[in-house]
C-alpha positions as CSV (number, residue, x, y, z in Angstrom):
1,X,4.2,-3.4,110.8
2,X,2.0,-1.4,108.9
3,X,2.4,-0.1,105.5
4,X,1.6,3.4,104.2
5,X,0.7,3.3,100.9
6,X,1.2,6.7,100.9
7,X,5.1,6.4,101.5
8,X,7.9,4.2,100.3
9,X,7.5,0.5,99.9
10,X,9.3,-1.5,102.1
11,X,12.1,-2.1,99.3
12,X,12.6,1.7,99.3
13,X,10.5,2.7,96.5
14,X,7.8,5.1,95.4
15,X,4.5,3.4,94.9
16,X,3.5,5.8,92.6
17,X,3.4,6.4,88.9
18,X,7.0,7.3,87.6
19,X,7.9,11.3,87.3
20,X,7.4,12.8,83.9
21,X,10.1,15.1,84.5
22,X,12.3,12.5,85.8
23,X,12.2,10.8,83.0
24,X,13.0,13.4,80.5
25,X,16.3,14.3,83.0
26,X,17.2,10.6,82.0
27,X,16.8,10.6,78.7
28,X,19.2,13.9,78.3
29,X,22.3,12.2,80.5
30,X,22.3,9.8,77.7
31,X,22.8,12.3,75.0
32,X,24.4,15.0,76.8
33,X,27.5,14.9,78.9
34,X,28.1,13.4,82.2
35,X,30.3,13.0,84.7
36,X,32.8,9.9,85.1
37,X,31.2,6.4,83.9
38,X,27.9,7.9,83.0
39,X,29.4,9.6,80.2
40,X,31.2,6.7,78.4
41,X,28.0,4.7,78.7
42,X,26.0,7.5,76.8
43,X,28.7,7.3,74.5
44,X,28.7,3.6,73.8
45,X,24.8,3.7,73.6
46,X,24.7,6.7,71.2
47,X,27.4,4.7,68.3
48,X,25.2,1.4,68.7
49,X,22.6,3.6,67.7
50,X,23.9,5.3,64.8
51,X,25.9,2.2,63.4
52,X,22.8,0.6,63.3
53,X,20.8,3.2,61.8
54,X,23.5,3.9,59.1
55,X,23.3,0.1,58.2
56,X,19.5,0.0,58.1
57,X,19.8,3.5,55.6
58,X,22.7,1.4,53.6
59,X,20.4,-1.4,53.0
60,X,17.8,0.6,52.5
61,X,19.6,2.6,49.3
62,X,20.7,-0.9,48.1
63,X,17.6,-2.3,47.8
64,X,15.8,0.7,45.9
65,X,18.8,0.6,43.6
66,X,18.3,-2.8,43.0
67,X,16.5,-3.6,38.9
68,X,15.6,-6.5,37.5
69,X,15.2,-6.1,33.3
70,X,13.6,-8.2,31.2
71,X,14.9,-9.7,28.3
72,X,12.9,-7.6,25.7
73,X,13.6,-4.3,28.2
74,X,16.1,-1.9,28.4
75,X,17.2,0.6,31.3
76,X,18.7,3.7,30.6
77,X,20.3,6.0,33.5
78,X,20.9,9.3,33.9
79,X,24.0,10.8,36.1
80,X,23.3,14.0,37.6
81,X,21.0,14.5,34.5
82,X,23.7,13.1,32.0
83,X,23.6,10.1,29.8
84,X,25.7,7.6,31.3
85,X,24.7,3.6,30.2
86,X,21.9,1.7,29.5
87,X,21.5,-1.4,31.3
88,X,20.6,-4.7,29.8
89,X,18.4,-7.6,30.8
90,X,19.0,-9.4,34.4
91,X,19.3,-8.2,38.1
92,X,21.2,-4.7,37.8
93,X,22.1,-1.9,39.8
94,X,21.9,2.0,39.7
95,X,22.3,4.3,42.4
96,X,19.5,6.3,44.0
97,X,19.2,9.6,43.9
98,X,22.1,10.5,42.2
99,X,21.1,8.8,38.8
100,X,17.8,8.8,37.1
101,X,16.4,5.7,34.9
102,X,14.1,5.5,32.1
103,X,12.4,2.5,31.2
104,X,12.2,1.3,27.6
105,X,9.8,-1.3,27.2
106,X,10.4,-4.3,24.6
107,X,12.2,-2.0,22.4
108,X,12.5,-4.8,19.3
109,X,8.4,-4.7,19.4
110,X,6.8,-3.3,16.3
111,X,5.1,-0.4,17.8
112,X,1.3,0.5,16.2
113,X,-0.9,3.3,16.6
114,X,-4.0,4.8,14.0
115,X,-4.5,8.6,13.1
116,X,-7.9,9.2,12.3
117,X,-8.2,13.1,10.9
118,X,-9.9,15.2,8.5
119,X,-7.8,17.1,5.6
120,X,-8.1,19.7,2.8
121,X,-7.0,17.8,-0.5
122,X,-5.4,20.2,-3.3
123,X,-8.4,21.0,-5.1
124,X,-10.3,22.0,-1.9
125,X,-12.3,19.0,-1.0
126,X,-12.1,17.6,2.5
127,X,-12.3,14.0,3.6
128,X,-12.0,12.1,6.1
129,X,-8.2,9.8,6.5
130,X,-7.6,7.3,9.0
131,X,-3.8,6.6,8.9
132,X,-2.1,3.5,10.5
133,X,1.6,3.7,11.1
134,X,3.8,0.9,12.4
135,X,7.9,1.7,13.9
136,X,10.4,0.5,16.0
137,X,13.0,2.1,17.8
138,X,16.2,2.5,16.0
139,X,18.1,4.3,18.9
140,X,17.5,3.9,22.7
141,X,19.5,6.9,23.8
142,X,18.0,9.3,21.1
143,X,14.8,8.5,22.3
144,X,15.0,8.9,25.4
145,X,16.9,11.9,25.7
146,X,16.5,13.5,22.4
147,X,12.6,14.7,22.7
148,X,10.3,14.9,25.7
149,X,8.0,12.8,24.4
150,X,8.7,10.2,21.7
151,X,4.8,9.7,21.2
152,X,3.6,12.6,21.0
153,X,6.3,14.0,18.6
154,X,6.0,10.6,16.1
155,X,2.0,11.4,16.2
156,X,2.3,15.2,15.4
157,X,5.3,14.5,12.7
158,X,2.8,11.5,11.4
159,X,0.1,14.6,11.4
160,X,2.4,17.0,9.8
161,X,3.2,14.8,6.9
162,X,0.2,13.4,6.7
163,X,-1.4,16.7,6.3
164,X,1.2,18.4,3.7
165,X,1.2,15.2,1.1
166,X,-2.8,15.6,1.3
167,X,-2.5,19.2,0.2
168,X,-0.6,18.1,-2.7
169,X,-3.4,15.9,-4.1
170,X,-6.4,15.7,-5.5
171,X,-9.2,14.0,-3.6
172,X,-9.6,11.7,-6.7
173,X,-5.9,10.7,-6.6
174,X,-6.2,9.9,-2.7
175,X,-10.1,7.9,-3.0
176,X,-8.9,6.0,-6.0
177,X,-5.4,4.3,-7.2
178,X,-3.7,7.0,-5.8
179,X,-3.6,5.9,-2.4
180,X,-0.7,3.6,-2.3
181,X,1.7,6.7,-4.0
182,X,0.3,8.7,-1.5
183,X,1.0,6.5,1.4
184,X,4.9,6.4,0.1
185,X,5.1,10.0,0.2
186,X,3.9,10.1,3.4
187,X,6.1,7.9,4.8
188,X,9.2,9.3,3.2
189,X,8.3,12.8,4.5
190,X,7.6,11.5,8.1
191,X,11.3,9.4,8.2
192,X,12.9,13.2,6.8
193,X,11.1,15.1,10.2
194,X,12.1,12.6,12.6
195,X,15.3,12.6,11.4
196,X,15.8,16.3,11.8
197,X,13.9,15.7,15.5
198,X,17.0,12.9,15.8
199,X,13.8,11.0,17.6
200,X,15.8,7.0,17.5
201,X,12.6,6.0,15.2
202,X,12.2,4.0,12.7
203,X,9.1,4.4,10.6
204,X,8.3,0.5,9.3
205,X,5.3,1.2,7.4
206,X,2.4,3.6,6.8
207,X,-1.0,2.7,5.2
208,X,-4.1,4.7,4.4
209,X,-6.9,2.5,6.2
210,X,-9.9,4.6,5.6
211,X,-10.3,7.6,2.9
212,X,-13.8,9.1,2.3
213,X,-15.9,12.3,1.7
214,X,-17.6,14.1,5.0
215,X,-20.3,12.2,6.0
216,X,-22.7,14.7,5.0
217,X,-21.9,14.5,1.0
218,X,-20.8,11.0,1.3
219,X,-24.0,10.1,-1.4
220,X,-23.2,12.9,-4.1
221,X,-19.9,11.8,-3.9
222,X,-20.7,8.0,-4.7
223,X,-23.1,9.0,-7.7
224,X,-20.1,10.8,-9.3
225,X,-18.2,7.9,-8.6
226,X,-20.8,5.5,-10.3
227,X,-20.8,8.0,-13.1
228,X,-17.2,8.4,-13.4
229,X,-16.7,4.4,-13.4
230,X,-19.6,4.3,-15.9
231,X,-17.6,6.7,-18.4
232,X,-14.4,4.6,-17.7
233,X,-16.8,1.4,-18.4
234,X,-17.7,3.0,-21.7
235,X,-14.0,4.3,-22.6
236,X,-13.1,1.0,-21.8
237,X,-16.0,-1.1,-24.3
238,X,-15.3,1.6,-27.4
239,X,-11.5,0.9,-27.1
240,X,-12.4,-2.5,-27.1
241,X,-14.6,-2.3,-30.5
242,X,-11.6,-0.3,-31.7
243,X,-9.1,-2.8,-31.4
244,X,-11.5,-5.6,-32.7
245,X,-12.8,-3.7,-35.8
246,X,-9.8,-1.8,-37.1
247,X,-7.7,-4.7,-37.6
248,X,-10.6,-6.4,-39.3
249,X,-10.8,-3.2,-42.0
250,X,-7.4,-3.6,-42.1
251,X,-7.5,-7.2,-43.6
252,X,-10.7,-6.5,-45.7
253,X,-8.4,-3.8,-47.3
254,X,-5.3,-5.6,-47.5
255,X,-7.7,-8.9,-49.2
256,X,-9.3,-5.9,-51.9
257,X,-6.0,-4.7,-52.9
258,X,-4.8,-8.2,-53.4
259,X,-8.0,-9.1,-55.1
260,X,-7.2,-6.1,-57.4
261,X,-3.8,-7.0,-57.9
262,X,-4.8,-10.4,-59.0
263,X,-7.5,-9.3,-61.5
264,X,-5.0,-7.0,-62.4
265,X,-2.5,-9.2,-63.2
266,X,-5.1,-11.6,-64.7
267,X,-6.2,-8.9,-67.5
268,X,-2.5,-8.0,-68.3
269,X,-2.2,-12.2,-68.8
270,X,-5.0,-12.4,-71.2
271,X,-4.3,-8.7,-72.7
272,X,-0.7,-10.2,-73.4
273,X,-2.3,-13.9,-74.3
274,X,-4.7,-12.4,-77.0
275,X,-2.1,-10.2,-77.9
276,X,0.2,-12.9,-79.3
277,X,-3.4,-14.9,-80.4
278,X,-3.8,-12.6,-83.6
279,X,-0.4,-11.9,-84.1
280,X,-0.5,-15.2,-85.1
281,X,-3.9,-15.6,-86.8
282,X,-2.4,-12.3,-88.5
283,X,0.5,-14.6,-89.8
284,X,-1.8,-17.3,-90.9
285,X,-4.3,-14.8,-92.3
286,X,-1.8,-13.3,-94.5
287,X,-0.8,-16.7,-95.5
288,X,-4.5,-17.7,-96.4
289,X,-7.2,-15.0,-96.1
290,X,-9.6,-16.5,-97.0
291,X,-9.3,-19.9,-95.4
292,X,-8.5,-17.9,-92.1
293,X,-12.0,-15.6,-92.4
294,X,-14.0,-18.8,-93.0
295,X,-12.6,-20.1,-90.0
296,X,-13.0,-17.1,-87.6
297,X,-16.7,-17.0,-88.8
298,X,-17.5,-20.2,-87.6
299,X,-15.9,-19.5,-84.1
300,X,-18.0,-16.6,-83.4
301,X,-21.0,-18.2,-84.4
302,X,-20.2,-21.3,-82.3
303,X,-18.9,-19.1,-79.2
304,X,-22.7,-17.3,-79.5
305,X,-24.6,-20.4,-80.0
306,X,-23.0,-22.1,-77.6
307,X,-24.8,-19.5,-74.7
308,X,-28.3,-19.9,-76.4
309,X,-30.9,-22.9,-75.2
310,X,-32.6,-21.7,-78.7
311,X,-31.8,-23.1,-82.3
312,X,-33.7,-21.8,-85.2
313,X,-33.7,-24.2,-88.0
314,X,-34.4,-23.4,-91.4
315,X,-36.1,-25.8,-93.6
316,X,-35.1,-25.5,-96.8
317,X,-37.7,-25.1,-99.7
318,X,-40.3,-23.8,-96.9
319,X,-41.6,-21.6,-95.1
320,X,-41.6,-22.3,-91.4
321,X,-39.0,-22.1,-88.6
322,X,-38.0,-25.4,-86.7
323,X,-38.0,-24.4,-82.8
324,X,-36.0,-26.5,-81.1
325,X,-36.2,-25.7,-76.9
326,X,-32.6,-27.1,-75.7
327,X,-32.8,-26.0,-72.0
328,X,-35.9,-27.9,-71.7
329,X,-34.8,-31.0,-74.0
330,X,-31.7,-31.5,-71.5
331,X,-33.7,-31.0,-68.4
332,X,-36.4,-33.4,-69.6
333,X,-33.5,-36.1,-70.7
334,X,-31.6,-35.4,-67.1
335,X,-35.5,-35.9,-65.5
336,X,-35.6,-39.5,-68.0
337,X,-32.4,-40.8,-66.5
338,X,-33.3,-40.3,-62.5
């Protein structure tokens, strides 16, 4: 028999390409209502469909609500826009949608960053200040709900302080041993605005890296500071001689007034000793004048002869002097003996 390509196969079916339209007529019965067994089919086809789909979006929610934290990390969520917890380290759990999480990265880590600025010191000088500041954070939930952005509110507050302790100093307090009092009072103001901003940070320490004049007047600035280290050198070397000398005129004194105490007290001893001297010759003279005359002649004339190297010798019965040179009779006699 022949075959007609044109009409139905031998099995009873179109040769052709399947009906568009057809197709879509299918596809309805199974979602739309039917008659008799064609209708509990769709039915059982449709709830497959759905369980699975509802599973698929269960797992799905379950998956991206699955964390895991590290040990240094914390997690802290957000209910409807609330605080509710913060989730420590391990595999943990949070639900989608409803709650929001914010990430808090090794929160015991001593957190660093460096303000380099310009300020206007007290006496109207500017320089230049690089500032490093080091903190942790004290409070997890204050930081991450209390201000937008913890960074950029500890870096203005650093800025603030920074710039208000500045102003209270002179440019020679802050270039020279100033600095360290300065960098307290920086810090202490900086700890009083983040505790008003309730930020949860703790400000560990704050240190002036860098302070110096503008570039442009950097050189005028150092030859004032040679000089002014030059009149401090000098202060320094006339205090110095001051401490050496003074104590020295001090003992040169105090020696003079003992050395005039002493010849004081030596002229009162032999005032006294010649004193009592002719009040006893006085008793002796009035005892034997003229025994007592005789004798007091002859000590005067031996007490002045005895200072002369010249004796005078009168020979009796003539007229010449004997000369007798005694300094130069002992020297000769000392010369004889060597």
């Amino acid at each position: 028999m022949n075959w007609n390509p044109n009409e139905n196969d031998p099995w009873g079916k179109k040769n052709g390409p399947p009906d568009l339209d057809d197709a879509i007529k299918q596809l309805r019965k199974m979602f739309t209502s039917g008659g008799g067994g064609e209708k509990k089919s769709n039915f059982k086809f449709s709830f497959k469909f759905f369980s699975y789909l509802i599973i698929v979006l269960l797992t799905l929610y379950v998956f991206l609500g699955v964390r895991i934290v590290n040990e240094a990390d914390r997690l802290v969520v957000l209910t409807l826009g609330k605080y509710n917890r913060v989730l420590g380290p391990g595999l943990v759990f949070h639900f989608p949608v409803i709650e929001e999480i914010y990430s808090a990265e090794n929160i015991s880590k001593i957190r660093t960053f460096v303000l380099p600025t310009n300020m206007l010191t007290r006496d109207e000088n500017i320089v230049d200040v690089e500032l490093n500041v080091q903190y942790t954070l004290s409070d997890l939930k204050k930081y991450a709900l209390n201000v937008e952005d913890p960074e950029i509110t500890i870096r203005q507050a650093t800025e603030s302080a920074l710039r208000h302790v500045i102003g209270e100093n002179d440019m020679d307090d802050l270039l020279t041993s100033g600095a360290a009092a300065i960098s307290s009072d920086i810090l202490l103001r900086l700890e009083e605005y983040l505790d008003i901003y309730d930020a949860g940070i703790s400000v560990q320490q704050v240190n002036i890296e860098q302070r110096q004049p503008p570039t442009e007047v950097i050189d005028s600035f150092r030859d004032v500071v040679a000089a002014r280290e030059d009149k401090e050198r000098l202060r320094n070397e006339a205090e110095k001689y001051e401490l050496s000398i003074v104590p020295q005129a001090r003992g040169e004194a105090q020696r003079q007034l003992e050395d005039a105490e002493a010849y004081k007290q030596k002229v009162i001893a032999v005032a006294e000793g010649e004193s009592d001297r002719f009040s006893a010759l006085l008793v002796e003279y009035q005892k034997a004048p003229e025994v007592t005359r005789q004798r007091l002649y002859l000590d005067a004339i031996e007490e002045v002869l005895s200072s002369s190297t010249k004796v005078m010798i009168d020979v009796e019965g003539g007229n010449n002097l004997l000369y007798l040179p005694l300094d130069q009779l002992m020297k000769k006699g000392e010369e004889d003996d060597d």
